[in-house]
C-alpha positions in Angstrom: 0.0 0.0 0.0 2.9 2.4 1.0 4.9 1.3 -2.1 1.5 2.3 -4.6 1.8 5.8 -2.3 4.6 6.6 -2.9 4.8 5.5 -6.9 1.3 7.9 -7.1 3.6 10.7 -5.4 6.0 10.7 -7.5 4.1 10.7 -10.9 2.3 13.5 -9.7 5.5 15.3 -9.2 6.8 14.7 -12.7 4.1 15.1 -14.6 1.5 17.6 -12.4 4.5 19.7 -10.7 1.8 22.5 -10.7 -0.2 20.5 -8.4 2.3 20.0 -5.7 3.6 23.5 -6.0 0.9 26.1 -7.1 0.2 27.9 -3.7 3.9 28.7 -3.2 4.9 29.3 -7.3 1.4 31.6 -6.8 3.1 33.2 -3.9 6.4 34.1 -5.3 4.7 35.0 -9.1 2.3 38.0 -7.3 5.2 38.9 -5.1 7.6 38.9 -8.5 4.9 41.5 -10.3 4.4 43.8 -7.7 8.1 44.5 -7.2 8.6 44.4 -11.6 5.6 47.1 -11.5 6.3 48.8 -8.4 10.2 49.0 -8.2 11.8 50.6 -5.0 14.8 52.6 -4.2 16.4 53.1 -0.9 17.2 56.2 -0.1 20.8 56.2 1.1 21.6 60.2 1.8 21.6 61.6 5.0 18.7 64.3 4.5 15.3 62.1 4.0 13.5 63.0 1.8 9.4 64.2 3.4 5.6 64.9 1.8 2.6 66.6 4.0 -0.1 67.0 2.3 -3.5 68.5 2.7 -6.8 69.1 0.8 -7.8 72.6 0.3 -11.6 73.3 -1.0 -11.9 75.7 -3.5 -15.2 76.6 -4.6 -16.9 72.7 -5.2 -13.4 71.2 -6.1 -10.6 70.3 -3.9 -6.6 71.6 -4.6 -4.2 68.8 -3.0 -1.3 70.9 -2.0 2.0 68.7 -1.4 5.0 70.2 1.0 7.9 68.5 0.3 11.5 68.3 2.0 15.0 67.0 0.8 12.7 66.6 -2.7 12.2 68.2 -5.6 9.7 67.6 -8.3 11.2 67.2 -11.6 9.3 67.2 -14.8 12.1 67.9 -17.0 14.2 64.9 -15.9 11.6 62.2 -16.5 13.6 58.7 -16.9 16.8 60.4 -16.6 18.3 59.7 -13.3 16.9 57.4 -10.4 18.3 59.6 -7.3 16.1 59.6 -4.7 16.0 63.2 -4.0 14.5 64.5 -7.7 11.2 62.8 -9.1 7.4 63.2 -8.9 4.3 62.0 -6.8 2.4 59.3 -7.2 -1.6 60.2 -6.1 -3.6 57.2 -5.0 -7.2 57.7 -4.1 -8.8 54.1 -2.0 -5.4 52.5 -3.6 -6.2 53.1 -7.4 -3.7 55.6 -9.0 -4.8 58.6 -10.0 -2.0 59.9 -11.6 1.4 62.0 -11.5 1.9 64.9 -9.4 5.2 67.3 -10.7 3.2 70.5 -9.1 1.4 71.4 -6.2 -1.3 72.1 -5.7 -3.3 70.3 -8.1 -7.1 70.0 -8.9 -8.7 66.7 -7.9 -11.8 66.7 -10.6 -13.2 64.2 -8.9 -13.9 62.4 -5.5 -15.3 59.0 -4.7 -18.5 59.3 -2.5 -18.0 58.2 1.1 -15.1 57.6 3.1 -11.7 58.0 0.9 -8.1 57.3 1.6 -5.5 60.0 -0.5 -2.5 59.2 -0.7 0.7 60.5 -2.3 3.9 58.2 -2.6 7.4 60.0 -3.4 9.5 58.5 -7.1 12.1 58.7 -8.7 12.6 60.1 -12.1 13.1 56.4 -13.1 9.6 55.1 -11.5 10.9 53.6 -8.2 9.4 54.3 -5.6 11.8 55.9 -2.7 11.9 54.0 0.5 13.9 54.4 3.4 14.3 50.7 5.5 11.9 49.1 3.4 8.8 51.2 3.6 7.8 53.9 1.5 8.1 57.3 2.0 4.0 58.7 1.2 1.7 60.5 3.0 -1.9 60.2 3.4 -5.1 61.7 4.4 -8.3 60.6 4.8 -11.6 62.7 4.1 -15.5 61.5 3.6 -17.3 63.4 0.2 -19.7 64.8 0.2 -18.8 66.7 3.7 -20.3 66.2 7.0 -19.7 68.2 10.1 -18.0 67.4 13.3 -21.8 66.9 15.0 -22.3 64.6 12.2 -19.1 62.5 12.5 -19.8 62.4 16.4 -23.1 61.1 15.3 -21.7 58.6 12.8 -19.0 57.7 15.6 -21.6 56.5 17.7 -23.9 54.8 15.9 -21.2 52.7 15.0 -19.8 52.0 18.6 -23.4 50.8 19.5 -23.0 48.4 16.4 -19.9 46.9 17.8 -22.0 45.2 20.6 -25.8 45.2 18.7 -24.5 44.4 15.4 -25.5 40.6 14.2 -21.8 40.2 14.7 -21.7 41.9 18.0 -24.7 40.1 19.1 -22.9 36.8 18.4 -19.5 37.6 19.6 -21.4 39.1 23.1 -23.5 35.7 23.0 -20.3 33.3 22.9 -18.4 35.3 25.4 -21.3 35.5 28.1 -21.3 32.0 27.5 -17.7 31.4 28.9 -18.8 34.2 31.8 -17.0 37.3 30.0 -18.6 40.8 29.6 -18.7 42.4 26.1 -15.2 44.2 26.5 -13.4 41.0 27.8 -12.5 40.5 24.0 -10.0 42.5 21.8 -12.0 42.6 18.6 -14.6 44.2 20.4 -12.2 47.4 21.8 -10.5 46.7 18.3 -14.2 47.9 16.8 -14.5 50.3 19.4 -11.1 52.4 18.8 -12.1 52.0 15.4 -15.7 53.8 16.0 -13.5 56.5 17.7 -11.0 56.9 14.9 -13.3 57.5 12.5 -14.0 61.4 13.7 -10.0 61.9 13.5 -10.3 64.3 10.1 -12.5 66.5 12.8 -9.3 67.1 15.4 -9.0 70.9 14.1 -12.2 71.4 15.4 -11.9 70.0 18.4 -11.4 72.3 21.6 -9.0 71.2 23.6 -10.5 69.4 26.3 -12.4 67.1 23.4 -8.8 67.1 21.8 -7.5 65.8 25.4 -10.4 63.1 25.9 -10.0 62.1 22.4 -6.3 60.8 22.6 -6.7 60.0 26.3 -9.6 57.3 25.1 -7.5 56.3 22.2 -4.3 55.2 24.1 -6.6 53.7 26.4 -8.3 51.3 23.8 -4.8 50.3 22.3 -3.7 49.6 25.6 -6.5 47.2 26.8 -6.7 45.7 23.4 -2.6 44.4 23.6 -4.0 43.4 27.2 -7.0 41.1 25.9 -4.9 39.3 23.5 -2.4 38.9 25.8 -5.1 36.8 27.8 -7.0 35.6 24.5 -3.1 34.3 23.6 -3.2 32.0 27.4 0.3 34.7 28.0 -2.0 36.2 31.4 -4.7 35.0 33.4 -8.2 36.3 33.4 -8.1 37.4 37.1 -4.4 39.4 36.0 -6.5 40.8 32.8 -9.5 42.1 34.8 -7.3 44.0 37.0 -5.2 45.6 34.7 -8.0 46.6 32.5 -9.9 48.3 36.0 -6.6 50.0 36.3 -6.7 51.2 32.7 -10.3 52.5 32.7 -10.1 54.4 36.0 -7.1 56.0 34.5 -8.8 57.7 32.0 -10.8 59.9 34.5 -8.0 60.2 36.4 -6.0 61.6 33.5 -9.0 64.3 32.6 -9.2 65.4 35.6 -5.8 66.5 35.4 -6.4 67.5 32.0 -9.4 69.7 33.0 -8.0 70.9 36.1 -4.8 72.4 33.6 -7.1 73.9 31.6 -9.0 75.7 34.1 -8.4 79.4 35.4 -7.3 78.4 39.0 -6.2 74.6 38.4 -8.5 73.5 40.3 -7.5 74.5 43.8 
């Protein structure tokens, strides 16, 4: 029986090697196109090259404006040189390319409705795009078209908190815990759909004053906190009785932290 095995095995292997070894030729052919149509260069100089960019409306169109630093754009040497400190921009709007930026600003004609991610990545003149220790050197942004207000996204913020736990998902996931004796929170996907929820009014933080700016990244560093603590029990690495304490300690601390904040805010300090 082993010797019929092992004969099936091997004429498999000779003559269906695509059988035995598509998953990992699959693997290394995507990995091989993305690098041949996305080539990077490292920058090597001392002064990094830096984008910042921002949206600017103008009328009913947006202007993207890009401020650049150790970079220069460079229409006129287009596949000439592949330095990383001359070159272009590369505009990506929810990961589809847009097209070239060589000045700034520049019109966007048009904006995807909903939430959007813009995004600028530095090149070369040569089409390689600059990195510096392996990851690219881009900046993004991220805005919702048409516009909303901050009330809005406050609104929007919490309607999809409450859907973390009343969701179909959240119903199930708060079902399966309960039935192991664990709260809602006792579970890092739910605080991972909870700082999520929060995140989503970030493009407001201008607008914030700065006691909402304070309570805002208090509550943040708070959720990624407790979130490496429940998957440090969900992973067996604490107990549940060591998890429950910590996380206490971790939710008190955010009153305790804006009270402070409040109190430094406040005309007399709170004396």
């Amino acid at each position: 029986m082993k010797l019929k095995k092992t004969v099936l095995y091997f004429f498999l292997l000779i003559f269906f090697p695509g059988m035995t070894f598509a998953h990992k030729d699959q693997e290394a052919r995507i990995k091989f196109w993305k690098e041949y149509y996305n080539p990077k260069v490292e920058v090597t100089q001392e002064k990094v090259p830096e984008i910042k960019i921002n949206l600017q409306k103008i009328g009913p169109f947006f202007q993207l404006h890009s401020k650049l630093k150790n970079f220069k754009f460079t229409p006129d040497r287009d596949m000439k040189d592949n330095n990383t400190w001359t070159g272009y921009g590369k505009l990506y709007i929810n990961g589809k390319f847009i097209t070239r930026i060589y000045n700034s600003p520049i019109f966007l004609k048009s904006i995807p409705e909903g939430n959007n991610e813009i995004k600028v990545i530095l090149s070369s003149n040569m089409d390689h795009d600059l990195s510096i220790n392996k990851k690219l050197i881009s900046d993004q942004i991220y805005m919702r078209f048409p516009e909303y207000n901050f009330a809005e996204a406050r609104a929007e913020a919490h309607g999809l908190f409450v859907q973390c736990e009343f969701s179909e998902k959240g119903k199930a996931r708060t079902k399966k815990l309960a039935a192991i004796g664990l709260k809602a929170f006792e579970s890092s996907e739910y605080l991972q759909c909870e700082y999520n929820s929060n995140k989503s009014i970030e493009p407001f933080i201008g607008e914030m004053t700065k006691a909402q700016k304070g309570h805002y990244d208090i509550v943040n560093s708070s959720l990624k906190e407790r979130i490496r603590l429940w998957k440090a029990y969900e992973s067996k690495e604490i107990n549940i009785n060591e998890a429950r304490e910590k996380n206490l300690i971790l939710v008190n601390d955010v009153d305790i932290k804006m009270k402070k904040l409040v109190c430094s805010l406040s005309k007399d300090g709170c004396r």
